[in-house]
C-alpha positions in Angstrom: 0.0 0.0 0.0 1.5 3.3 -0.8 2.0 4.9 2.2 1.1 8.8 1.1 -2.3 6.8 0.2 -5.1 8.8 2.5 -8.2 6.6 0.7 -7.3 3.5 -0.8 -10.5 1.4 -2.2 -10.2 -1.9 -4.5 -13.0 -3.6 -5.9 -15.2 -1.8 -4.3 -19.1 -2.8 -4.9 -22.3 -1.1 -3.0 -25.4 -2.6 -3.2 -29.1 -1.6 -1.6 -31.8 -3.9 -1.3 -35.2 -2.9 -3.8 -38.0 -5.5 -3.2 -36.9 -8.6 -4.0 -33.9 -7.4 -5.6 -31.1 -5.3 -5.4 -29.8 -1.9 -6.8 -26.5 -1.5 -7.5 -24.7 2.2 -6.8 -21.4 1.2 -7.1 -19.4 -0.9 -9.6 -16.0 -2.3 -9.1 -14.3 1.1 -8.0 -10.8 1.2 -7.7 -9.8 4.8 -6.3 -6.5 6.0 -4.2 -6.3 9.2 -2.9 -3.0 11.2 -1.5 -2.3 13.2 1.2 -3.2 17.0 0.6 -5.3 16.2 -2.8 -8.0 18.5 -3.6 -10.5 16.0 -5.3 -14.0 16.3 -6.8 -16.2 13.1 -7.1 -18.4 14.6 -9.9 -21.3 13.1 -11.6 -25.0 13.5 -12.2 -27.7 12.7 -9.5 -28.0 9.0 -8.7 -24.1 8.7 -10.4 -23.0 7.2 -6.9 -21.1 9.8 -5.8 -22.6 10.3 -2.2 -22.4 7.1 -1.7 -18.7 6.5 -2.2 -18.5 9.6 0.0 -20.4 8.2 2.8 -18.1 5.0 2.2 -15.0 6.7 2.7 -16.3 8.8 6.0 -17.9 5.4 7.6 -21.8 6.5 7.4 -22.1 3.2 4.9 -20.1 0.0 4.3 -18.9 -1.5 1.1 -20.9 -4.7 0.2 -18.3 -6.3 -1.1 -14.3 -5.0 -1.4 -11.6 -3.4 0.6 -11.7 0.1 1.6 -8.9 2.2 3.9 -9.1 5.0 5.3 -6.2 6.7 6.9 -4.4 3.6 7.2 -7.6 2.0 8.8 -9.7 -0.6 7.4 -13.1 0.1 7.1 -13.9 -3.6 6.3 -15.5 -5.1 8.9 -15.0 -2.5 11.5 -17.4 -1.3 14.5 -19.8 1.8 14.6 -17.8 3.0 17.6 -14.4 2.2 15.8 -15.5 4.2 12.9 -17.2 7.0 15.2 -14.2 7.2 16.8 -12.1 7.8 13.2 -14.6 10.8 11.7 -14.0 12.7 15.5 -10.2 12.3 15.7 -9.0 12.6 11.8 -12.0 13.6 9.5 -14.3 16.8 9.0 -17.3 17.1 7.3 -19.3 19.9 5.7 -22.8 19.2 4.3 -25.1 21.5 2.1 -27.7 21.8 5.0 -24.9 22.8 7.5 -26.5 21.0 10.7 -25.8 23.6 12.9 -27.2 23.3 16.6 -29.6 25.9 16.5 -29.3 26.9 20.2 -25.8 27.7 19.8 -23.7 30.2 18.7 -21.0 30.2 16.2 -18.3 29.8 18.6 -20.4 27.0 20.5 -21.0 24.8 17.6 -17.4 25.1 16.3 -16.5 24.3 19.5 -18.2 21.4 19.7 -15.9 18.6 18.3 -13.0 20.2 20.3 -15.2 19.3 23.6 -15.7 15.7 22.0 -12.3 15.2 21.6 -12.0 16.1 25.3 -9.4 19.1 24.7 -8.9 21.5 27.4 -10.5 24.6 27.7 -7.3 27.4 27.1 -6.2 25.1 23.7 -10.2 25.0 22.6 -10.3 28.8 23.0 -7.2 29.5 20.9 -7.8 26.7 18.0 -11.7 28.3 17.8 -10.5 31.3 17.7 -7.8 30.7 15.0 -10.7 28.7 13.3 -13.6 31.4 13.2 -10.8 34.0 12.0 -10.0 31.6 8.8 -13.2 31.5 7.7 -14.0 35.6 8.8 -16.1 35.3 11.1 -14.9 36.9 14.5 -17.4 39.7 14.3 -19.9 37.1 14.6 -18.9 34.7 17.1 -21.2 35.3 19.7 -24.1 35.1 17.1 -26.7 32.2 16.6 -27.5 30.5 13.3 -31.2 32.3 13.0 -29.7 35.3 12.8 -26.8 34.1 9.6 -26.8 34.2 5.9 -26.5 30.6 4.4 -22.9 32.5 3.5 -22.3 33.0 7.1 -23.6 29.3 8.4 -21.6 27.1 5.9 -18.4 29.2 7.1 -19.6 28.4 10.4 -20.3 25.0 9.2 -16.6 24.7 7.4 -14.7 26.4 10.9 -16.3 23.4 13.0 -15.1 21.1 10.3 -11.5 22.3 10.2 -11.3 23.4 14.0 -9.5 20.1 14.7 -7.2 20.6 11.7 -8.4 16.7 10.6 -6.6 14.9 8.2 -9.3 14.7 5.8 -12.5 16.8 5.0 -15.6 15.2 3.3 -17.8 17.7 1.9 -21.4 16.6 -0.1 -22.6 19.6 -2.1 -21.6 22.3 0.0 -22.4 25.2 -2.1 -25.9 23.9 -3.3 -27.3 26.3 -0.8 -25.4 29.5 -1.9 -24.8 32.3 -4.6 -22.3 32.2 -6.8 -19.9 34.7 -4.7 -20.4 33.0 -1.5 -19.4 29.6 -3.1 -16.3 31.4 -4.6 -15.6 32.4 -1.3 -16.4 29.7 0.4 -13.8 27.5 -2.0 -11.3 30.4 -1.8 -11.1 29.5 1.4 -11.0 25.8 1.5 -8.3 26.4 -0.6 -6.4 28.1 1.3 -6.7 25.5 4.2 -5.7 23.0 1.8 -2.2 24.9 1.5 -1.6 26.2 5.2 -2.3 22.7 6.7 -2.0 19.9 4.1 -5.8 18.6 4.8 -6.8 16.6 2.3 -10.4 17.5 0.8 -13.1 15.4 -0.9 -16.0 17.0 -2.4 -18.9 15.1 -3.8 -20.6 17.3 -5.8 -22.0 18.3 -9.4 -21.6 22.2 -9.1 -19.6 23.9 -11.8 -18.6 27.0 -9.7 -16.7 24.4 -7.6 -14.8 22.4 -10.1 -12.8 25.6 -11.0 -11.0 24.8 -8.1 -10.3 20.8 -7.7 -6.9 19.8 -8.7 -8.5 16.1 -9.9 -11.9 15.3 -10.9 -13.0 11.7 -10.4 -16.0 12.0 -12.5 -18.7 9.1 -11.8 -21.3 7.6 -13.9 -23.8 4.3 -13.1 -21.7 4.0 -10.4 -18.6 3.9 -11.9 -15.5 5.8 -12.7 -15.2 6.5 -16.1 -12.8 9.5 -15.9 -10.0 10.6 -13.6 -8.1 14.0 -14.5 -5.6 16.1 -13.2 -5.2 19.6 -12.9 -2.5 22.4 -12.2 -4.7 25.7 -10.4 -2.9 29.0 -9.7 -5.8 30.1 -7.5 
């Protein structure tokens, strides 16, 4: 196995049951991603592309072939095993941002910090540094009700990164926004990418965001039919 490998999947097939029968989302993928990659998994609705996605973060299981994660297998692992993965090493951003309503910004990026059990003086400085990367220190004290869907998915992306994971999962998470908050949101994914060597994997059909992958795994029927590479200067 190569050991810069973040996601390394072989063979990998995911079925769901329908009726008597069974549908087939995923195909004999074969798929490895390195550390600090900026990847898309692109493809029309029903391509398979969440799916893979909530392979790789542990929210489903292959039905049949091999899937590591971080140097963990995800075969045949438990729901606490895999819990325990997403809160130490991963991040993850979803298009309806799943923010605790009752909070405020600070609170709910604080949140996986106080999972993690870290203690209070490092939890202030890493939410802190996190709010400031994705500019929102003037509203720190505020609750979602009162945010732009601008301002919740930065919230949403500063809880996801507060823990500077190894790896961020993100499903669509400009569907929500206009076209210069999902520039800015990517601007400053990007950015993250660079300053802390996260890897990213986006699952997502959005043009605005493929501007900015350095490789698009693009999916169809469930399976990979094109994998490129690309050099960004933004």
């Amino acid at each position: 196995m190569d050991n810069n490998a973040v996601i390394t999947i072989r063979n990998l097939i995911k079925r769901f049951p329908m009726g008597n029968d069974f549908f087939t989302a995923l195909k004999s993928v074969n798929l490895t991603l390195n550390t600090g990659e900026f990847t898309g998994l692109v493809g029309p609705s029903g391509s398979g592309k969440t799916t893979l996605l909530n392979i790789i973060g542990g929210l489903d299981s292959a039905t049949e072939g091999s899937v590591s994660v971080l140097s963990h297998s995800m075969d045949n692992t438990s729901h606490n095993e895999r819990a325990l993965l997403r809160r130490k090493h991963m991040g993850f951003i979803f298009q309806s941002y799943n923010l605790l309503p009752v909070y405020t910004v600070y609170e709910n990026v604080e949140l996986p910090l106080i999972l993690n059990k870290v203690s209070p003086l490092e939890r202030q400085k890493k939410v802190d540094q996190a709010i400031e990367w994705v500019g929102l220190t003037d509203k720190k004290n505020s609750r979602p009700a009162t945010l732009s869907g601008g301002q919740c998915q930065r919230t949403a992306i500063a809880r996801a990164i507060v823990h500077q994971p190894d790896l961020v999962l993100a499903d669509e998470p400009t569907a929500n926004l206009d076209a210069e908050n999902s520039h800015h949101i990517m601007k400053i994914l990007v950015n993250l990418n660079k300053e802390i060597s996260t890897s990213f994997v986006f699952a997502t059909h959005d043009e605005k965001i493929m501007g900015y992958l350095k490789r698009i795994i693009h999916l169809e029927d469930g399976m990979i039919n094109k994998d490129e590479k690309f050099e960004r200067t933004k």
